[in-house]
C-alpha positions in Angstrom: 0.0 0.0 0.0 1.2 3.3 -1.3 2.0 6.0 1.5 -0.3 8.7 -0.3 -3.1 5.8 -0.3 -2.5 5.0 3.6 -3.0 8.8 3.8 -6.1 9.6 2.3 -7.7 6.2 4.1 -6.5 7.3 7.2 -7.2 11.2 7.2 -10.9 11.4 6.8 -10.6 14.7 9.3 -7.9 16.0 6.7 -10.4 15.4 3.8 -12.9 16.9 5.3 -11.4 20.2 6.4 -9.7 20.3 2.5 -13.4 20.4 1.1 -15.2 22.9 3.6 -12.5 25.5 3.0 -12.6 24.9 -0.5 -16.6 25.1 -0.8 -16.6 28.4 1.8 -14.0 30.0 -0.5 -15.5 28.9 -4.0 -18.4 30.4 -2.4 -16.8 33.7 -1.2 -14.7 34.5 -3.6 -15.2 32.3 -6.3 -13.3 29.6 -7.9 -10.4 31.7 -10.0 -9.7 33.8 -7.3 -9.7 31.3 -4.5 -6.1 30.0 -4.4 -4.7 26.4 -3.2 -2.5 28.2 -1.0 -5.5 29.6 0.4 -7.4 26.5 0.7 -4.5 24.8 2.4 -4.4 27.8 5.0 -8.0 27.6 5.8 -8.3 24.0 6.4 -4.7 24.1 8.5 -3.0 21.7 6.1 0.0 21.7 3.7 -0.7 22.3 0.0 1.2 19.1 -0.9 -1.8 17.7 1.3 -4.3 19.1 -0.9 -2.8 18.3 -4.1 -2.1 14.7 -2.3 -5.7 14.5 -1.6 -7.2 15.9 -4.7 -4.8 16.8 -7.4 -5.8 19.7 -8.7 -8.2 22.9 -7.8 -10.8 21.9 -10.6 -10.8 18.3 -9.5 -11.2 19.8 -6.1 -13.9 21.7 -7.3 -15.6 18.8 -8.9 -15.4 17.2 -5.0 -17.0 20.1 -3.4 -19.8 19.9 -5.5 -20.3 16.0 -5.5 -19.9 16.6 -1.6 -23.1 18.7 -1.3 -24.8 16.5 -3.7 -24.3 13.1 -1.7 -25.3 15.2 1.0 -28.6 15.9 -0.5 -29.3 12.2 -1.7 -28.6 11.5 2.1 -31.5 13.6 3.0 -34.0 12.2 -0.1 -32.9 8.5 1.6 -34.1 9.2 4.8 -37.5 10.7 4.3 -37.9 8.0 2.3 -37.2 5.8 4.9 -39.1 8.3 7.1 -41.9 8.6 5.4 -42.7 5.5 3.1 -41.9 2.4 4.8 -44.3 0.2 6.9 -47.1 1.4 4.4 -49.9 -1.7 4.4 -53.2 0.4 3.5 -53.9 2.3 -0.3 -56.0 4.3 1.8 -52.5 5.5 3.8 -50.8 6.6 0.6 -52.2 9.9 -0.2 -50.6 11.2 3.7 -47.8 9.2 3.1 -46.8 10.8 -0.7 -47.8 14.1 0.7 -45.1 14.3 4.1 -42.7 12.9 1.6 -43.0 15.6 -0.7 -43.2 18.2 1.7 -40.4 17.1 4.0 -38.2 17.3 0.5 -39.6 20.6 -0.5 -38.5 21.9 3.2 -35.8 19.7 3.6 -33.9 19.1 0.5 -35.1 21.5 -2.2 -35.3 24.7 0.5 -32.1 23.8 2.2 -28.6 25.5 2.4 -27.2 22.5 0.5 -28.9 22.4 -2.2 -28.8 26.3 -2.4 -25.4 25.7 -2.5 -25.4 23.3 -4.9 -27.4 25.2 -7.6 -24.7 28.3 -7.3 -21.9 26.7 -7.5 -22.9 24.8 -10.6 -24.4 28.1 -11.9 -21.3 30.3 -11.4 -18.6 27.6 -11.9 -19.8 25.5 -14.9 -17.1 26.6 -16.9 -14.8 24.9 -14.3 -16.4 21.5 -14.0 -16.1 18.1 -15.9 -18.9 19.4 -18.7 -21.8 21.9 -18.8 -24.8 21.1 -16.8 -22.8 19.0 -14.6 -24.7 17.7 -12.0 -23.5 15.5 -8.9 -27.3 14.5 -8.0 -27.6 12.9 -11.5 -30.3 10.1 -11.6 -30.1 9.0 -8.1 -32.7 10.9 -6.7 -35.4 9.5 -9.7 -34.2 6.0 -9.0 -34.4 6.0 -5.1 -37.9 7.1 -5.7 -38.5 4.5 -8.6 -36.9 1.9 -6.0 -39.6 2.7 -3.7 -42.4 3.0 -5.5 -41.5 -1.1 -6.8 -41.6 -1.8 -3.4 -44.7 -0.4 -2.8 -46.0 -2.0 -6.2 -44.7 -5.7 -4.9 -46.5 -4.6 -2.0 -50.2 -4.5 -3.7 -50.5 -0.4 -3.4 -49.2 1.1 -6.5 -49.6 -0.3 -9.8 -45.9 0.8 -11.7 -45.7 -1.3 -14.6 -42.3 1.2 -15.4 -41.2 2.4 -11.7 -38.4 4.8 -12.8 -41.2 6.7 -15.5 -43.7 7.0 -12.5 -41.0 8.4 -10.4 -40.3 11.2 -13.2 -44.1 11.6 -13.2 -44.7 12.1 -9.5 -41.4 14.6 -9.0 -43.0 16.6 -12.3 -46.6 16.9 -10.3 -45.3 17.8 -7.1 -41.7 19.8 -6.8 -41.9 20.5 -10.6 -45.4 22.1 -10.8 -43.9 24.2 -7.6 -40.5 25.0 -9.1 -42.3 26.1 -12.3 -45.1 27.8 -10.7 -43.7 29.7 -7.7 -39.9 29.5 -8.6 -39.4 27.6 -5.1 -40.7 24.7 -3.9 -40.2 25.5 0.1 -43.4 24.7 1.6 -42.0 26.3 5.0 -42.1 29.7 3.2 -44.9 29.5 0.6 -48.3 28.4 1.7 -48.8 27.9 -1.5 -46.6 25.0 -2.2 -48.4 22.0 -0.1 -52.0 22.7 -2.2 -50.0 21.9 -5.1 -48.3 19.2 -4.1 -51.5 17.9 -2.5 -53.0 18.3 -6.2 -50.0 16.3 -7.8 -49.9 13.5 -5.4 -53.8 12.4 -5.5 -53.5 13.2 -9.5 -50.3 10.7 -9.3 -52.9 7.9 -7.5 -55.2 8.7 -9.4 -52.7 7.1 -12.6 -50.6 4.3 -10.0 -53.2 3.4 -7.0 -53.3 -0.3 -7.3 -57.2 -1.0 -8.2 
């Protein structure tokens, strides 16, 4: 085993510190003027360390960003988990699709995170992999999809394509809000949840099993 791999195994602290310094300065000052020396300073390593660790800044960069996204999927997991397991009723559903989508309105899509995300792939695009980069990619869409087969092998949803109904049920609910009221935060619009509301029952309305 390499010394530099016995490093980056072993210094998850290290790691850490590298990328919150590097997202608060990509942040602050953006990606051109924030320096590696800088970086280094603020997370109270060497530069070797950081170039040890990551290379370069734009693969750095590329880390912040996937960072914050993994962060987010973490969140979509768990209110899945929170919010649609133990379901045995099609009468429970409607509640059930409804505190999911709300908690990931509030939770996700009205958090700093994911406010973070969208700017930093807004300002730096130029600077990542390719243009439209995004670190969330398809996972969201296929937790969902994995959830709603379960649900379907349960006897509540009918899904004969779960990955399409998931794209069909985030398009009713945070998508009619994103396009409507340019936020989907139902902790700060009151009029978020009667939309959601609308999408989920005309989502059931397609999927209900029966």
């Amino acid at each position: 085993m390499s010394t530099t791999k016995t490093l980056r195994e072993g210094s998850a602290r290290k790691r850490a510190a590298i990328l919150s310094a590097a997202r608060e300065l990509f942040l602050a000052d953006g990606f051109d003027r924030s320096s590696v020396d800088a970086v280094a300073a603020k997370a109270e390593v060497s530069k070797r360390t950081v170039y040890d660790y990551f290379g370069d800044k734009r693969t750095l960069l590329q880390a912040v960003v996937d960072a914050v996204g993994a962060s987010l999927i973490t969140t979509i997991r768990r209110t899945l988990d929170d919010t649609l397991t133990g379901i045995t009723e099609v009468a429970e559903l409607e509640d059930a699709l409804v505190a999911f989508s709300t908690r990931i309105s509030t939770d996700m899509l009205g958090s700093a995170e994911h406010a973070t995300l969208r700017r930093l792939v807004r300002a730096e695009s130029g600077n990542l992999p390719h243009q439209g980069y995004n670190s969330l990619a398809d996972t969201p869409d296929e937790a969902v999809a994995d959830r709603f087969k379960a649900l379907a092998a349960a006897g509540l949803l009918e899904v004969p394509d779960p990955r399409l109904a998931a794209d069909q049920f985030i398009a009713l609910t945070f998508g009619v809000a994103l396009d409507r009221l340019g936020s989907a935060n139902a902790a700060e619009d009151s009029r978020v949840r009667p939309l959601v509301v609308e999408g989920v029952r005309t989502f059931l309305r397609a999927y209900r099993a029966g």
